[in-house]
C-alpha positions as CSV (number, residue, x, y, z in Angstrom):
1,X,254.7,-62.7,129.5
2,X,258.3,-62.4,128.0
3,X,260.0,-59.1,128.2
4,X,260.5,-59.2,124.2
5,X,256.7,-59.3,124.0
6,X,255.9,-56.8,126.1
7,X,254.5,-53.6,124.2
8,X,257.0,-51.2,126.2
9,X,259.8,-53.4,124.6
10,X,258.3,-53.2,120.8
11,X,257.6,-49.7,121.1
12,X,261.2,-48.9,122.4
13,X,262.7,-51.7,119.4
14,X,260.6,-49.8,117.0
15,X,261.3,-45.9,117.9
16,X,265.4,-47.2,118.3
17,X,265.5,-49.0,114.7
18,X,263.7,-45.8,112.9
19,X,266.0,-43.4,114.9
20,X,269.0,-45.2,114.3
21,X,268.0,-45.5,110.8
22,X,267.4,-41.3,110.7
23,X,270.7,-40.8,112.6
24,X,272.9,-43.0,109.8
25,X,270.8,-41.9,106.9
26,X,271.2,-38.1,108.1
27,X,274.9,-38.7,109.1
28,X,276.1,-40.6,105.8
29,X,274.3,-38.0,103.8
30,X,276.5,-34.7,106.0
31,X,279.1,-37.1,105.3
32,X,278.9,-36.8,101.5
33,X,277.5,-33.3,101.6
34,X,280.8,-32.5,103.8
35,X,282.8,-33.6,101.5
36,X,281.8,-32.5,97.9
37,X,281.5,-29.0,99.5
38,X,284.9,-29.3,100.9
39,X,286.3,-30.7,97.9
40,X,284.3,-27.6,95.8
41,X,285.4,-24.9,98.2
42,X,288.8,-26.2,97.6
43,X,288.4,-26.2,94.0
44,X,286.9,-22.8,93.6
45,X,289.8,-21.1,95.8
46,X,292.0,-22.9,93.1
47,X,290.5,-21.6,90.2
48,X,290.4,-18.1,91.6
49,X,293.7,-17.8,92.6
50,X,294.8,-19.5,89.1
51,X,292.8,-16.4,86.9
52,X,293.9,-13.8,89.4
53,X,297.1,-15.3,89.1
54,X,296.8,-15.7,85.2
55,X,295.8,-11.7,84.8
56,X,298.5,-10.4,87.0
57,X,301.1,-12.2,84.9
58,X,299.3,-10.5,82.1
59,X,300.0,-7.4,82.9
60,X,303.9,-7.9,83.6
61,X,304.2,-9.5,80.0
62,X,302.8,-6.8,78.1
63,X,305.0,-4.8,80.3
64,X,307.6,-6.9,79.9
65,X,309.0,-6.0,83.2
66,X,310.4,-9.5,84.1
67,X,311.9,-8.4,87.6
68,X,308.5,-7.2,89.1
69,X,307.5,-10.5,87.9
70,X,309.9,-12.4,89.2
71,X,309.5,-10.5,93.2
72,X,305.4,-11.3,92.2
73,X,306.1,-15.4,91.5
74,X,308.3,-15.0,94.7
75,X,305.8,-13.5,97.3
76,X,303.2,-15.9,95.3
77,X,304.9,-19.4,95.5
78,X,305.7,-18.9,99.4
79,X,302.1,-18.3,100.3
80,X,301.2,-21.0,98.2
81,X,303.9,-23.4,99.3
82,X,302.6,-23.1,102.6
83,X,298.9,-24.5,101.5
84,X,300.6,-27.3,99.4
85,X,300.0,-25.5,96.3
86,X,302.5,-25.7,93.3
87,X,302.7,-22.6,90.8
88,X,303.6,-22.9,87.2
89,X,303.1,-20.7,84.3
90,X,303.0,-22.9,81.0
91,X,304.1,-21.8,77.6
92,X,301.2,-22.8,75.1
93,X,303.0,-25.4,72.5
94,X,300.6,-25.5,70.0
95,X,300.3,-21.5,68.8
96,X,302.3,-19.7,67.3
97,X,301.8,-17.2,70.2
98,X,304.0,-18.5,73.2
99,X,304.8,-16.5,76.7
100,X,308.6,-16.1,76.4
101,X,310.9,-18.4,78.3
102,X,311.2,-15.5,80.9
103,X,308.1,-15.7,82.0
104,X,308.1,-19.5,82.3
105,X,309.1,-20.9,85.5
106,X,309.2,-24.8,84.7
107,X,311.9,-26.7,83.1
108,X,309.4,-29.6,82.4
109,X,308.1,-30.0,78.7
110,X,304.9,-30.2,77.7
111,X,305.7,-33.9,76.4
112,X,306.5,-34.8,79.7
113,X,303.7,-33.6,81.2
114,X,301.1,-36.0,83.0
115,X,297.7,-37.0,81.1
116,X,295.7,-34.8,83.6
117,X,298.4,-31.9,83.5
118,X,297.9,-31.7,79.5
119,X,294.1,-32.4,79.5
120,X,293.3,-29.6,82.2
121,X,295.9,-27.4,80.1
122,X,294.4,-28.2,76.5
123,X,291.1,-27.3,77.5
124,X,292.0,-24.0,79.2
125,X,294.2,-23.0,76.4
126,X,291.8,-24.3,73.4
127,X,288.5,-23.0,75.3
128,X,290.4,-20.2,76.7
129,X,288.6,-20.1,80.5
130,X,289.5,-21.5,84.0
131,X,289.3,-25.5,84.2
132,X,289.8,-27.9,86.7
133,X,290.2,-31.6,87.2
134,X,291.4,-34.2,89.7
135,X,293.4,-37.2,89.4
136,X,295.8,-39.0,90.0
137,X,299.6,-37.6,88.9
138,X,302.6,-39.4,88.1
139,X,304.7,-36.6,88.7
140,X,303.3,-36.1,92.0
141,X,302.6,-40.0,93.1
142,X,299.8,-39.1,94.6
143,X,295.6,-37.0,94.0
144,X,296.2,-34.0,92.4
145,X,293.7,-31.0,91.7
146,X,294.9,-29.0,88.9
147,X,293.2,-26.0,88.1
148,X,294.4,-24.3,84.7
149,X,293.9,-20.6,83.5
150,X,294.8,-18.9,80.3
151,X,297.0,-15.9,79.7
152,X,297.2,-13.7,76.8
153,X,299.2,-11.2,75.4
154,X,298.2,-7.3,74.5
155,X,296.4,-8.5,71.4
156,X,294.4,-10.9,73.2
157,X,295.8,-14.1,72.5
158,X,296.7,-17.5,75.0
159,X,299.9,-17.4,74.9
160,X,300.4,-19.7,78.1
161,X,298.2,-21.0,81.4
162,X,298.8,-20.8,84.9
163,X,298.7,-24.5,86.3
164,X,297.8,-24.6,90.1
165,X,298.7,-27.8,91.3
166,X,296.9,-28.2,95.5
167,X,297.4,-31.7,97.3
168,X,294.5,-33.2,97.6
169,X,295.1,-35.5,99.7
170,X,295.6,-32.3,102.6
171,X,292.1,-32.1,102.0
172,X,291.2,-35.7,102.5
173,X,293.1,-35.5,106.5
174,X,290.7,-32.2,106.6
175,X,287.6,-34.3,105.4
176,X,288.6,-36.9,107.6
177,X,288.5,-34.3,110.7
178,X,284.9,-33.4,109.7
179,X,284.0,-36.9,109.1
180,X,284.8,-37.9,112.5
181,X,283.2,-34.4,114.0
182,X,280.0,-35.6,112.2
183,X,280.8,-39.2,113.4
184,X,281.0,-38.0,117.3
185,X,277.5,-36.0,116.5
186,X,276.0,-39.0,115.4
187,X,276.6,-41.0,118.1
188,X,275.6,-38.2,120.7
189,X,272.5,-38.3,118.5
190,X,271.8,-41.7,118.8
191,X,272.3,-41.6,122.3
192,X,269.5,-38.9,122.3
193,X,267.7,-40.5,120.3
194,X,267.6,-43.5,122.6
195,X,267.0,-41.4,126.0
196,X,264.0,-40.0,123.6
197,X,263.0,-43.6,122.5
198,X,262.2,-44.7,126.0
199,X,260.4,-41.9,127.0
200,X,258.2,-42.4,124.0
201,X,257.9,-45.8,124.6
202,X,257.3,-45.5,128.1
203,X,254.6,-42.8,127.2
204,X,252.6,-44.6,124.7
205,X,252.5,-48.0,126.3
206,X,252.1,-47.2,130.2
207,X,248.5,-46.1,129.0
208,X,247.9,-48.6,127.4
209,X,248.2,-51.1,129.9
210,X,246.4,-49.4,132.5
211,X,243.9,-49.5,130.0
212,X,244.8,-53.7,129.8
213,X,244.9,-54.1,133.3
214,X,241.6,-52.3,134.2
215,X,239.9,-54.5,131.4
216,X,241.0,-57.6,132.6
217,X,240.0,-56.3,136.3
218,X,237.1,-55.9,134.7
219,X,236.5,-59.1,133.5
220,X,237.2,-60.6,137.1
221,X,234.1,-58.5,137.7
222,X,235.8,-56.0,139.6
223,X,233.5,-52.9,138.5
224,X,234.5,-50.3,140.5
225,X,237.9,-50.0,138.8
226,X,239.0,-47.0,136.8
227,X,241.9,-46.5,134.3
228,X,242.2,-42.8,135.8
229,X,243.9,-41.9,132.6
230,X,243.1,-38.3,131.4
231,X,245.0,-38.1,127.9
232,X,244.1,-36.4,125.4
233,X,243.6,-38.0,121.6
234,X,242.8,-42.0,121.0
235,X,244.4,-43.1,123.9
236,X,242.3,-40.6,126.2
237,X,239.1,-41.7,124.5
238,X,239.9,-45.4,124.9
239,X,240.6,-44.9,128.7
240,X,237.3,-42.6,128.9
241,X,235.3,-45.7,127.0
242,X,237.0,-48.0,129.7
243,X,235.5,-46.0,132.4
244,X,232.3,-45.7,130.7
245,X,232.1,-49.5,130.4
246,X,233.0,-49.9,133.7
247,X,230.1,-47.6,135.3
248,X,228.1,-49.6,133.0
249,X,228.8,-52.9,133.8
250,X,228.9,-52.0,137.3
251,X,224.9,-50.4,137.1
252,X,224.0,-54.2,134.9
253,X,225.8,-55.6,138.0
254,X,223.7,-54.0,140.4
255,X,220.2,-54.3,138.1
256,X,221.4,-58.0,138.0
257,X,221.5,-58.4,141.6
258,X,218.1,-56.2,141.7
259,X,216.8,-58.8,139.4
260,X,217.7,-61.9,141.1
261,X,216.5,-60.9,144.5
262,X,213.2,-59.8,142.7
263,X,213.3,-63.4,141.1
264,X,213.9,-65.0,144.7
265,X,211.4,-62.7,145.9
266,X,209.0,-63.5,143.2
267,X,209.3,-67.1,143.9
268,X,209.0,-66.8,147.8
269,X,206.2,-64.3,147.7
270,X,204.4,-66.7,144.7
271,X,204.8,-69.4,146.7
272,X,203.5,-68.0,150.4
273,X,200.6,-66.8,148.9
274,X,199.5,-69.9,147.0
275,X,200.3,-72.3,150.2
276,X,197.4,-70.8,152.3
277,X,194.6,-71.4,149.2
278,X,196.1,-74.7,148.2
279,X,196.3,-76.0,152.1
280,X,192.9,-74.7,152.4
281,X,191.7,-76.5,149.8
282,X,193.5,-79.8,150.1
283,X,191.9,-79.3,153.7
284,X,188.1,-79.3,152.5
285,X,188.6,-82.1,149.6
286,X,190.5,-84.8,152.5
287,X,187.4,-83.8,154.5
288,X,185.3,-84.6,152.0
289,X,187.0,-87.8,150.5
290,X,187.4,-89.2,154.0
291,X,183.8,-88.8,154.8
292,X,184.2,-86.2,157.4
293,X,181.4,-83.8,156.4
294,X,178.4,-85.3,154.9
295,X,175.6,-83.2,155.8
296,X,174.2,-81.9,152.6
297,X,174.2,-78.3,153.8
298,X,177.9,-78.5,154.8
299,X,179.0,-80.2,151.7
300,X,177.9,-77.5,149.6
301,X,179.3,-75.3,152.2
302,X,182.6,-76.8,151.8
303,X,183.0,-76.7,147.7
304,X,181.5,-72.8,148.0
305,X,184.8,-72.2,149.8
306,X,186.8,-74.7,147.9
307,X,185.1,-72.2,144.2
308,X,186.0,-69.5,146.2
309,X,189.5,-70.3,147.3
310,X,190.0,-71.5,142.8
311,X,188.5,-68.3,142.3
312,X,191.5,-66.9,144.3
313,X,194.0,-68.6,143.1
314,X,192.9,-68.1,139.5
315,X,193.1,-64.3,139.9
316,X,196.5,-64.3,141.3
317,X,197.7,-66.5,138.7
318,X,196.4,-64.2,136.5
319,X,197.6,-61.2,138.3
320,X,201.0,-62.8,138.2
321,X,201.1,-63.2,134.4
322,X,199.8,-59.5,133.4
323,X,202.9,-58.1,135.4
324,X,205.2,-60.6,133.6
325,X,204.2,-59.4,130.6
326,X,203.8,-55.6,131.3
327,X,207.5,-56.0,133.6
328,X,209.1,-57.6,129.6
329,X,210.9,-55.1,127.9
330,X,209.5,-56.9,124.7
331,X,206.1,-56.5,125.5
332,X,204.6,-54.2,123.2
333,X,201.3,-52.0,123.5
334,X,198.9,-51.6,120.4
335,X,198.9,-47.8,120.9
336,X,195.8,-45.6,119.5
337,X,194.0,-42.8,120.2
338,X,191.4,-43.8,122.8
339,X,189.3,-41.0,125.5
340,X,189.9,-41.4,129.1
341,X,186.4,-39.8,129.8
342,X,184.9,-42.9,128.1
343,X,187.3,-45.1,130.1
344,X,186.1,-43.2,133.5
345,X,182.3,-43.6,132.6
346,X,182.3,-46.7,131.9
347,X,184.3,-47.7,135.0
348,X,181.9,-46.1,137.2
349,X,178.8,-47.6,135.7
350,X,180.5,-50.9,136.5
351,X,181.2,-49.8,140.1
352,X,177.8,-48.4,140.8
353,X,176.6,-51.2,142.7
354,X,179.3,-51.2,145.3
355,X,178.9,-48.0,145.7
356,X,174.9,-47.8,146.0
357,X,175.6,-50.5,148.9
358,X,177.6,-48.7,150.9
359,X,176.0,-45.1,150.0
360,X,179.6,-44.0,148.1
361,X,179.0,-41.2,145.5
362,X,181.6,-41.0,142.0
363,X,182.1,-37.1,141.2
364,X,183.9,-37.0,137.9
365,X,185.0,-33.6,136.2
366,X,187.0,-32.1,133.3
367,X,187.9,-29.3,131.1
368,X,187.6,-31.4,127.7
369,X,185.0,-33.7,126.7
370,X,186.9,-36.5,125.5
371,X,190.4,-36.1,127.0
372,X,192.2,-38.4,124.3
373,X,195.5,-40.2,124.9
374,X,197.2,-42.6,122.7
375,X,197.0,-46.2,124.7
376,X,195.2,-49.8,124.9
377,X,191.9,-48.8,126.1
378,X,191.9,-52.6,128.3
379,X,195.0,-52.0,130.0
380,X,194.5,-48.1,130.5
381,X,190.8,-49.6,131.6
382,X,192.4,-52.2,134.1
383,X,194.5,-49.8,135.6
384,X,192.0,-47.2,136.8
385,X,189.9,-49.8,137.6
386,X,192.7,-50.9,140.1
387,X,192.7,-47.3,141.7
388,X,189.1,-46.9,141.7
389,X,188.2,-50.5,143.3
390,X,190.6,-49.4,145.8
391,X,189.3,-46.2,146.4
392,X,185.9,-47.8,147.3
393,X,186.9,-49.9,149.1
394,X,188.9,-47.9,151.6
395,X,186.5,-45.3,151.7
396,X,183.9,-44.5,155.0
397,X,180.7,-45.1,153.8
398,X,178.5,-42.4,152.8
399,X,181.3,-40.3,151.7
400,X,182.4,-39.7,147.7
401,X,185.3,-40.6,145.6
402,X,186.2,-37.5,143.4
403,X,187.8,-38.1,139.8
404,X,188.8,-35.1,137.8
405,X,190.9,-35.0,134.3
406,X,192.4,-31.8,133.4
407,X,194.1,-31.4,129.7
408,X,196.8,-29.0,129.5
409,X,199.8,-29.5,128.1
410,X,199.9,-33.1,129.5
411,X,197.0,-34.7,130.5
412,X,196.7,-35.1,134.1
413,X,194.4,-37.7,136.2
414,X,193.4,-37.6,140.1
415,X,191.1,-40.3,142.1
416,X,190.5,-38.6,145.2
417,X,188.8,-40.9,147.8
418,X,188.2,-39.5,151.4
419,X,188.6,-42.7,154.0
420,X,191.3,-44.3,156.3
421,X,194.4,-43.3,153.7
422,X,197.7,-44.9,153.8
423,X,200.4,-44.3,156.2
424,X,203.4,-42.5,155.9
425,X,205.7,-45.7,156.2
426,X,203.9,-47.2,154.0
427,X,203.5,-44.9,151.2
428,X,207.3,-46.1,149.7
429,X,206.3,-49.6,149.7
430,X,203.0,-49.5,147.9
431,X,203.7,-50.2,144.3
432,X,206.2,-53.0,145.7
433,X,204.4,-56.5,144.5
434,X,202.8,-58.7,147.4
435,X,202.6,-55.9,149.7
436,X,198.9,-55.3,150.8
437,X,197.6,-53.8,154.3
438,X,196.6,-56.2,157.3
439,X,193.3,-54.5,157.2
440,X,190.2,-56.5,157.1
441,X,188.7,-55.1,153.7
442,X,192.2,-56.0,151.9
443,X,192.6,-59.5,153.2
444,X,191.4,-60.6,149.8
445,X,194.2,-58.8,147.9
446,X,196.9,-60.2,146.3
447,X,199.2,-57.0,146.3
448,X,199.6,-57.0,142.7
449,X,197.1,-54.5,141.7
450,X,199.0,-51.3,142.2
451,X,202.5,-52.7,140.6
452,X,200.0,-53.5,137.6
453,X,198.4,-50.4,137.6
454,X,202.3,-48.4,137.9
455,X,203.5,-50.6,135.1
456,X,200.7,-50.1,132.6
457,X,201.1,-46.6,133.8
458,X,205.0,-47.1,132.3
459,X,204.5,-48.6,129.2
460,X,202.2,-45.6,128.2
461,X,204.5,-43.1,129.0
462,X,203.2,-41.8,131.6
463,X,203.6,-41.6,135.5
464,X,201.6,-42.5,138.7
465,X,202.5,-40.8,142.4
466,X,200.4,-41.1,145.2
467,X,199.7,-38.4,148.4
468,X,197.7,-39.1,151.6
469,X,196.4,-38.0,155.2
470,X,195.2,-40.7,157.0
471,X,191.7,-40.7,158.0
472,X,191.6,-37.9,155.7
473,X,192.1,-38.3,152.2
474,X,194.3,-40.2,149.7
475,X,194.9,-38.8,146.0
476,X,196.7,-40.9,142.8
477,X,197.8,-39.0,140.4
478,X,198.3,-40.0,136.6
479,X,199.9,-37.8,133.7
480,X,200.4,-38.6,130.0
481,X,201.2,-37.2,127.0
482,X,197.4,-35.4,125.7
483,X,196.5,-35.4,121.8
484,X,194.4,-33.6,119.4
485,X,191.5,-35.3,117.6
486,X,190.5,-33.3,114.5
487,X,187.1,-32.4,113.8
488,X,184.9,-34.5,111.7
C-alpha cells in the first residue's frame, strides 16, 4: 500500500489542512482586530487630548491671560512633540466670532489648509463636537490623523478648534510589531497544531488497523486472534464486535470440524454395519444360485435368514433416516397437547407379550391422570418405546420395570428397570450413534435407538439423563415443559 493511502497519512493531511486553515483564519482575523483597535485606541487618545486641550484654552481666553497660555501651549507641544503629535489652535473663518490672533499659534491660512485639515475642521466648528479623520496630507507628505475640537468663548460660541495632527504612520511600525508578534504565535501554533495532528492521527487510525489486521487474520482463518483494543465509543465497539466475531467463528470452526468427523463417522459406521448383512446375504443367494444348497428344508432355511438379514437392514436404514431428520435444524414437530399416561399404556399393552414370556411385570404410577405435554404423540411414542424395549430386554427375568410420571412444575418421567445396568465407562458414550453393548441380547441393535430417543427428547424441549448400578438398577429420566387442559 502507498504511504499517501494509508489512513494514518489522510488522517494527519486532514487534521493539518483544518488546523492550518484555523491557525490563518484565527491569525488574519487578530491581525485586523489588532489593528483597528490600535488605530481606535490611537484615535480616541487624540480626541481626548484635542477637547481637553480645546476647554483649557477656553478658560485662558475668557481670561484673556495670554502668558499662562502661552507656558500651557509650551509644556503642551513638548509632550506632544515627543509622540509625533502637532498642536494648533485654528481661528474659525466663517463667524463672526473668531479666537484672537493671540491665541492662534499657526501662520498657515485656512485657504491653505489641506482638504482633510478643512473637512475635519468644518465639521467640528459647524457641528460643534470632537471629530476625527485620516488621510493623506499634503502638508505633511505622508497619513495623517487629525482630530479637531471646538472652542468657545464666555457666551458659548466656536470661536476656533484645536487641530491635533498624530503620525500615523508611527502607528503603522507599532502595528507592524504586533503583526509580526501575532505572526510568530501563529507559527508556534501551527507547529502545535501539527505535534497535535499526529497524535490524533496516530490515535484514531492505529485502532483501526488492528481492527484491519485482525479481520483479515481472520479471514486466513486464524480464529484465535483478538484486536485487544479496549476503547471506549465506536471504535471500542467495533473492536469488541471483532472479538465477538472472532469467538464465533472460531465455535462454527470447531462445530464444523465436529460435523465433518460426525459425517466421516456417519459414513464409516453406515458402512461397517451394512457390510456384515449385505456379505451375509450375497453369501446365501451365491449359495443358492450356484446350486450349493438344494435340500428343500435348507432352502427355506437360507431365504428365512436372507428375510431376516432385509429385515435388518430395512430397520437400520430407517433408523438412519429418523435421526437425519430429527438431527435437521429444519425439521419441524406438529406440536399439540397429547397425555403421556396414554402414551405409557399403550406402550405397555404392546410390550405385554415379551414380558409375559420372560415373567417381567410393568408398574406404572402418577400424581395426575393424564399428564399432558405439548408434542407428536408418534415420536414421543417411539422414544419411550426405545427406553422401555430396552429396559426389557436388559432386565433378569422375573423381576419388574417401574415407570412413574410426576407433574409439578415440569413434568418429569423415570423407567426404572432392575437388571445387568450399564457401566460406568460406558454411561458417557451411550447416546453416541452406533454404539451398542457386545452383550448377547443387543447383538441385534443398531445403536441408533438411544440418539433417537435423546433427539426426539430435544426437539420437544425437554431433556433425557440416565443413572445406573450395575446388576442393580438403571433409571432414564425425561423432563418437559407440563400444561393444563381445561375442563370440559
Amino acid at each position: 500500500m502507498r504511504f499517501y493511502n494509508k489512513l494514518y497519512f489522510r488522517f494527519f493531511t486532514l487534521f493539518g489542512i483544518a488546523s492550518s486553515v484555523l491557525v490563518i483564519a484565527i491569525g488574519v482575523i487578530f491581525m485586523l482586530m489588532y489593528k483597528r483597535n490600535v488605530i481606535n485606541e490611537y484615535v480616541s487618545v487624540l480626541q481626548s487630548d484635542a477637547t481637553k486641550i480645546a476647554y483649557s484654552i477656553e478658560d485662558f481666553v475668557v481670561e484673556d491671560n495670554a502668558s499662562d497660555y502661552y507656558d500651557y501651549m509650551s509644556s503642551i507641544e513638548s509632550v506632544l512633540e515627543s509622540q509625533l503629535v502637532d498642536v494648533w489652535v485654528v481661528r474659525n473663518y466663517h463667524r463672526e466670532h473668531r479666537i484672537k490672533n493671540r491665541y492662534v499659534n499657526v501662520s498657515l491660512k485656512y485657504r491653505d489648509m489641506s482638504p482633510g485639515m478643512k473637512e475635519v475642521l468644518k465639521k467640528a466648528i459647524n457641528n460643534d463636537r470632537t471629530v476625527s479623520n485620516r488621510g493623506f496630507d499634503s502638508i505633511y507628505d505622508k497619513d495623517i490623523i487629525r482630530c479637531a475640537s471646538p472652542i468657545h468663548d464666555g457666551g458659548g460660541n466656536v470661536i476656533g478648534a484645536v487641530l491635533l495632527n498624530g503620525d500615523y504612520d508611527s502607528k503603522v511600525e507599532s502595528i507592524e510589531n504586533g503583526k509580526r508578534i501575532i505572526l510568530f504565535c501563529m507559527i508556534i501554533a501551527w507547529l502545535v497544531s501539527l505535534v497535535l495532528a499526529l497524535f490524533f492521527a496516530k490515535q484514531l487510525s492505529s485502532p483501526i488497523s488492528i481492527i484491519r489486521k485482525t479481520a483479515m487474520k481472520l479471514t486466513d482463518r486464524q480464529y484465535s486472534v483478538k484486536t485487544g483494543l479496549k476503547n471506549s465509543g465506536e471504535l471500542g465497539e467495533l473492536a469488541k464486535a471483532i472479538d465477538i466475531l472472532s469467538d464465533k467463528l472460531a465455535e462454527n470452526e470447531r462445530i464444523r470440524d465436529e460435523i465433518e468427523q460426525g459425517r466421516l463417522d456417519f459414513f464409516a459406521n453406515v458402512s461397517h454395519e451394512l457390510r456384515t448383512p449385505i456379505t451375509v446375504i450375497r453369501g446365501y443367494t451365491e449359495s443358492l444360485a450356484d446350486g450349493y444348497i438344494t435340500e428343500p428344508d435348507k432352502v427355506s432355511h437360507t431365504y428365512d435368514r436372507m428375510l431376516t438379514e432385509c429385515r435388518g437392514i430395512e430397520r437400520l436404514v430407517g433408523d438412519l433416516l429418523t435421526l437425519s431428520k430429527m438431527q435437521n435444524p429444519d425439521f419441524m414437530i406438529d406440536m399439540e397437547p397429547i397425555s403421556v399416561v396414554q402414551i405409557i399404556d399403550d406402550i405397555t399393552r404392546n410390550a405385554k407379550i415379551l414380558c409375559d414370556s420372560r415373567n417381567i411385570t410393568i408398574n406404572t404410577t402418577t400424581n395426575d391422570s393424564y399428564c399432558f405435554m405439548m408434542g407428536d404423540y408418534d415420536r414421543i411414542r417411539q422414544m419411550f418405546l426405545v427406553i422401555v424395549d430396552n429396559a426389557i430386554k436388559f432386565s433378569y427375568d422375573n423381576s419388574n420395570i417401574d415407570i412413574v410420571m410426576k407433574k409439578a412444575e415440569n413434568l418429569t418421567i423415570s423407567i426404572t428397570d432392575y437388571g445387568i445396568g450399564i457401566p460406568k465407562e460406558a454411561l458417557p458414550n451411550i447416546f453416541e450413534k452406533f454404539y451398542h453393548s457386545k452383550l448377547r441380547m443387543n447383538e441385534k441393535g443398531s445403536g441408533l435407538g438411544l440418539p433417537i430417543a435423546k433427539n426426539i427428547a430435544a426437539k420437544h424441549g425437554g431433556t433425557i439423563s440416565v443413572t445406573s448400578i450395575p446388576d442393580t438398577h438403571t433409571t432414564f429420566t425425561f423432563e418437559f415443559d407440563s400444561i393444563e387442559m381445561p375442563d370440559d
